[in-house]
Structures are given as C-alpha cells and as structure tokens.
KEDO-374562 format. One record per residue (C-alpha): residue number from 1; residue in three letters; x, y, z. Coordinates in steps of 0.1 Angstrom, whole numbers, plus 5000, padded with zeros to 4 digits. Layout:
BEGIN
  num  residu    xx    yy    zz
  NUM     ALA     X     Y     Z
...
//
This chain:
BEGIN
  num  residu    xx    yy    zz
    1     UNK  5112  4910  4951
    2     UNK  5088  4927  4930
    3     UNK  5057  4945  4941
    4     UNK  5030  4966  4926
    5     UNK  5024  5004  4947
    6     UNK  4988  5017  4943
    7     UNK  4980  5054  4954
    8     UNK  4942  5047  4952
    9     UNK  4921  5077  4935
   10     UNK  4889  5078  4911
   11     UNK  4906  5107  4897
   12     UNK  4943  5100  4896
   13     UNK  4951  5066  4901
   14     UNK  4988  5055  4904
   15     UNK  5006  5025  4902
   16     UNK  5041  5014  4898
   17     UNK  5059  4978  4896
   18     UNK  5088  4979  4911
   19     UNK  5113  4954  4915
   20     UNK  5135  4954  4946
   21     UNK  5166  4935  4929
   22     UNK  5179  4961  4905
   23     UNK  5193  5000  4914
   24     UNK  5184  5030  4888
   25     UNK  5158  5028  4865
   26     UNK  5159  4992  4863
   27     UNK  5140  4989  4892
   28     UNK  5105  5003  4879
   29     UNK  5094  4981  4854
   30     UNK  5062  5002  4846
   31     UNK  5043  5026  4857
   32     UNK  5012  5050  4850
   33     UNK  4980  5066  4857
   34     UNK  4945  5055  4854
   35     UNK  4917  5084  4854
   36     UNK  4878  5077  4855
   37     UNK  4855  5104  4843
   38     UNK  4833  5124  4871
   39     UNK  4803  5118  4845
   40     UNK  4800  5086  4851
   41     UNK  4784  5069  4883
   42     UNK  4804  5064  4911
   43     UNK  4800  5021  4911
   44     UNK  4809  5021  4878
   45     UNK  4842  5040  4886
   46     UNK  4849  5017  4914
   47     UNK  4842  4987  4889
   48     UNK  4865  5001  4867
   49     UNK  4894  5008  4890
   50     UNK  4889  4973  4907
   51     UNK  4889  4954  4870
   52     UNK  4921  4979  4863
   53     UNK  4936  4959  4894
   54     UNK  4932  4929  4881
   55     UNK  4940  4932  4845
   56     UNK  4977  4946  4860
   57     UNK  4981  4918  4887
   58     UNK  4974  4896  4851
   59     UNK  4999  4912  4831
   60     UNK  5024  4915  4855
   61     UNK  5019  4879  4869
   62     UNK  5056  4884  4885
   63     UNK  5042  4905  4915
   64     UNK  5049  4889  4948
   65     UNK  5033  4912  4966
   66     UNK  5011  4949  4966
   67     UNK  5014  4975  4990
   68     UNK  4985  5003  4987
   69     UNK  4979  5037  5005
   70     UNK  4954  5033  5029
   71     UNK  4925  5066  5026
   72     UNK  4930  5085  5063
   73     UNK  4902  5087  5079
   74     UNK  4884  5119  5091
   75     UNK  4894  5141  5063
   76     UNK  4866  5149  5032
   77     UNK  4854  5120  5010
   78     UNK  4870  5098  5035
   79     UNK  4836  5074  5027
   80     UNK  4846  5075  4991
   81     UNK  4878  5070  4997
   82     UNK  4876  5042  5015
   83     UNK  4850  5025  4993
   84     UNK  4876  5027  4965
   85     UNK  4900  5011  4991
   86     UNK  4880  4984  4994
   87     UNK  4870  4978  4955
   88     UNK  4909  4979  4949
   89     UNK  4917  4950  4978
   90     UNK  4888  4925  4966
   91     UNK  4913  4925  4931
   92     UNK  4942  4919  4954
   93     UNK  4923  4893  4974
   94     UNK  4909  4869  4945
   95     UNK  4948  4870  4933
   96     UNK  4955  4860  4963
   97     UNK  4987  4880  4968
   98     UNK  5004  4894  5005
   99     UNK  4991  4936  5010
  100     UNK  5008  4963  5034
  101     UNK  4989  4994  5040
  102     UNK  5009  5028  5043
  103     UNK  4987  5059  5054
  104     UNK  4996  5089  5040
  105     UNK  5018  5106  5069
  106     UNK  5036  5074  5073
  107     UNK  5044  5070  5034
  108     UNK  5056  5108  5039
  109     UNK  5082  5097  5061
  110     UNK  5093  5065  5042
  111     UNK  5101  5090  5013
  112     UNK  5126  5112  5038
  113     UNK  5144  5077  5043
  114     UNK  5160  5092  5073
  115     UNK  5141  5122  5093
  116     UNK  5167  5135  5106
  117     UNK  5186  5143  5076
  118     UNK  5156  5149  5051
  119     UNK  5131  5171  5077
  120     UNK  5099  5191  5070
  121     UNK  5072  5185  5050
  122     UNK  5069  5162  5018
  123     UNK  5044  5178  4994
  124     UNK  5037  5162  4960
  125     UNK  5070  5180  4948
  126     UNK  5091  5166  4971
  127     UNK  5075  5128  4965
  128     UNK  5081  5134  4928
  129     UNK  5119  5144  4934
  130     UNK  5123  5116  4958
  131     UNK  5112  5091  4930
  132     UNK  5135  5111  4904
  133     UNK  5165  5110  4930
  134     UNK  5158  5072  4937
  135     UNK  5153  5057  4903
  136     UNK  5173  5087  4881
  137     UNK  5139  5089  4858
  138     UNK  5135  5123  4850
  139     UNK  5097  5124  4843
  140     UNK  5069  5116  4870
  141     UNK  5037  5131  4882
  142     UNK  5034  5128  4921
  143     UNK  5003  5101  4918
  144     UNK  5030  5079  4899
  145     UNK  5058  5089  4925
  146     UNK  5035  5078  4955
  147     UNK  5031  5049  4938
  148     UNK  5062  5043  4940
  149     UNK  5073  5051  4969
  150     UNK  5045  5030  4977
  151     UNK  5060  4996  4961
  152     UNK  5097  5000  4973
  153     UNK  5087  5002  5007
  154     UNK  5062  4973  4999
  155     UNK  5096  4952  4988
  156     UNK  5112  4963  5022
  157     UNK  5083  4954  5045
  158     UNK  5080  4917  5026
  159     UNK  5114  4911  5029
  160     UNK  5120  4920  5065
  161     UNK  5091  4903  5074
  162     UNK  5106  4873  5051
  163     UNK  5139  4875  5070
  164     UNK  5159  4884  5034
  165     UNK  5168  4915  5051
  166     UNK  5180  4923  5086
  167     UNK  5166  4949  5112
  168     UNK  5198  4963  5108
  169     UNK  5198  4970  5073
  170     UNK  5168  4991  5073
  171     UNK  5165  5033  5071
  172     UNK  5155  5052  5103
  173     UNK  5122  5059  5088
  174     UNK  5115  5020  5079
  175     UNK  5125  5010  5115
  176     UNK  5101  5038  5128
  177     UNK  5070  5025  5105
  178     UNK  5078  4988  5106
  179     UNK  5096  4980  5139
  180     UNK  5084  5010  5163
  181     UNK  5079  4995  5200
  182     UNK  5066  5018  5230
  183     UNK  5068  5013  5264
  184     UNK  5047  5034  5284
  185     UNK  5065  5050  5314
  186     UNK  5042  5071  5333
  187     UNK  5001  5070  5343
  188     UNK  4980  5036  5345
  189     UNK  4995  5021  5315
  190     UNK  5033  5028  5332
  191     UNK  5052  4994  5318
  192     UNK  5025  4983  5295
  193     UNK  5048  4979  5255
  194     UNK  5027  4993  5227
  195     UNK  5040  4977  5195
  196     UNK  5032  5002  5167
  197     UNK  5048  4991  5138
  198     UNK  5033  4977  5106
  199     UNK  5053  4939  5114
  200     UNK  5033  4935  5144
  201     UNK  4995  4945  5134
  202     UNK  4991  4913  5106
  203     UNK  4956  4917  5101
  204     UNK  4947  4953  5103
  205     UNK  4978  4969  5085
  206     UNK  4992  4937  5058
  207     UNK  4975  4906  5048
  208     UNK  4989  4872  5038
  209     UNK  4961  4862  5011
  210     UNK  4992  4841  4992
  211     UNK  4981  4818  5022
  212     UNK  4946  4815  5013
  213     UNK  4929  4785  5004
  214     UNK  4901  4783  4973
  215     UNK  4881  4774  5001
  216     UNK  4893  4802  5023
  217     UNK  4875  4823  4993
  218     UNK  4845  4802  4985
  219     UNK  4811  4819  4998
  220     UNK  4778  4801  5004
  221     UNK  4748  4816  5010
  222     UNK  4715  4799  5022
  223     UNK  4690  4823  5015
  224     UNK  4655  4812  5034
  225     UNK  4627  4833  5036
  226     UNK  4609  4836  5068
  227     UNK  4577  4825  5079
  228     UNK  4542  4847  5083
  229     UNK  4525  4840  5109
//
C-alpha cells in the first residue's frame, strides 16, 4: 500500500509517501517540507497549504490512502491549528481518498513500536532517529520524520482494517492505538466495554471518502431572501 503522512503546520509542513511493500529506503518514495511566510495573511496560507495537498495527491496519483496528525486540542493556536486541519482534509476529501487521524501522543507511541522496550519520551530527536533507523536514510528534519511516521502507520491501519494483515501481526503500540478495548470493572459503568481504538471510531478518527459518490460531494444551495413585513 502506499499512503501519503502529513504533519500539518503553516510553518513547517511535512509530508512523506510512503509505500508499505518495500523495506529500507525503498519504502519513501518522496518526501519534503512546505513553509508559508508569516507576512502573508493567514487564508492565504491555508489556501496555499490546501492547493499544496492537492497538487501532491496529483502527482502522486498512486496514493491509496493519507493519514494526517490531528492538532490536540487545548494547547495554544489550537484554533489555527485546527483550521489548517481542516483546509488540508477538504484536498483529501475532493480526491476522494480513505484518512486516519493520529494525535500527537498517540503518533509518539507508534514511533516506540513496542513501549515496553523503547520507553520515555519521543521528542523531535527521537522521531527523527526512528525514521533514520526505519528507512536507513541518513538525513531528516523531525517535520519530515513525523510525516513519516505518520504514513507507515497510515499503511498499517488500511491494511488491518482491509484484512491484508492480521491482529496478530501488528506491534504492541499498533494494537494499543488501533485495537484497544476497555471494560470497565468498577462504579456505575462496571461491565460497560469502551472500544478506544482508531478501527472502531469510523467517522470521528478515519474516513472512507474512496466510497463517496460525485453526488455525495455535490452542494446546492437555495438562497431566498426573506420577506419584510
């Protein structure tokens, strides 16, 4: 499978394609950074980064699918943020192609792999040397490595949720973010299950717009003015 990561950000914008089929170096079949300048009104930044989308979903018509960071809420310029989040999906939307969300803690532990072995914090260091360790490229700035990171868990949510790839087969951290199931045992939700992973929360955490329709997408709008009295 190949996917396209995006690590959303007006000032440092990554994004990697990444194809799931090869090991090494083979599997990142570009990658880069998009900057827009602070000078410059904020629409036209989000126009820019949207149309940026777009022109890569073009020239890489082989992507099956994206998967994006999502902007957590709650910390500063979380409205920005999330504005840009939304610019970048309406690109993802009109080419109508399948979207996981990873926020950042959670694409923090898909980078460990395994949290028991890999513990601690991941900083933008430790992103970039998990890229370099993954792919054996040398040279990456931590927007490109999240990017990444990013797309190859992308290609392992799609294809578990595709059934190419067994529950069995996947890392502790991708059975903790994509599979996680809790059953409450105590207080007045004792017995009630609590399905946390990403597989079971389609429509809030991934999107299948490959299934969308030209009419799914078409918008009419009957604009009538009202009546004085």
């Amino acid at each position: 499978m190949i996917t396209l990561g995006i690590d959303p950000s007006l000032t440092g914008f990554g994004w990697c394609v990444h194809n799931a089929s090869v090991s090494g170096k083979g599997r990142v079949l570009a990658k880069g950074t998009l900057k827009t300048p602070a000078s410059r009104i904020f629409y036209w930044r989000y126009m820019y980064l949207r149309e940026a989308v777009a022109k890569l979903l073009d020239r890489y018509a082989e992507v099956e699918a994206v998967g994006v960071e999502s902007p957590p809420f709650g910390e500063g310029y979380s409205e920005g943020l999330f504005g840009l989040f939304l610019y970048v999906n309406e690109a993802i939307l009109c080419h109508r192609k399948n979207v996981v969300y990873f926020d950042p803690l959670r694409l923090k532990l898909l980078a460990k792999m395994d949290p028991a072995v890999r513990q601690g914090t991941m900083d933008k260091g430790d992103m970039v040397d998990a890229a370099r360790q993954d792919t054996g490229i040398p040279k990456w700035n931590h927007n490109e490595a999240d990017a990444y990171i990013i797309a190859r868990s992308a290609a392992r949510f799609w294809e578990l949720h595709a059934g190419v790839i067994a529950p069995d087969e996947l890392t502790p951290a991708e059975e903790q973010v994509f599979r996680s199931v809790h059953v409450f045992s105590r207080g007045p939700k004792a017995g009630i299950t609590d399905k946390r992973g990403i597989l079971f929360k389609e429509g809030d955490r991934f999107y299948q717009f490959s299934a969308l329709t030209p009419e799914d997408l078409t918008i009419e709008i009957n604009i009538s003015p009202s009546k004085g009295e």
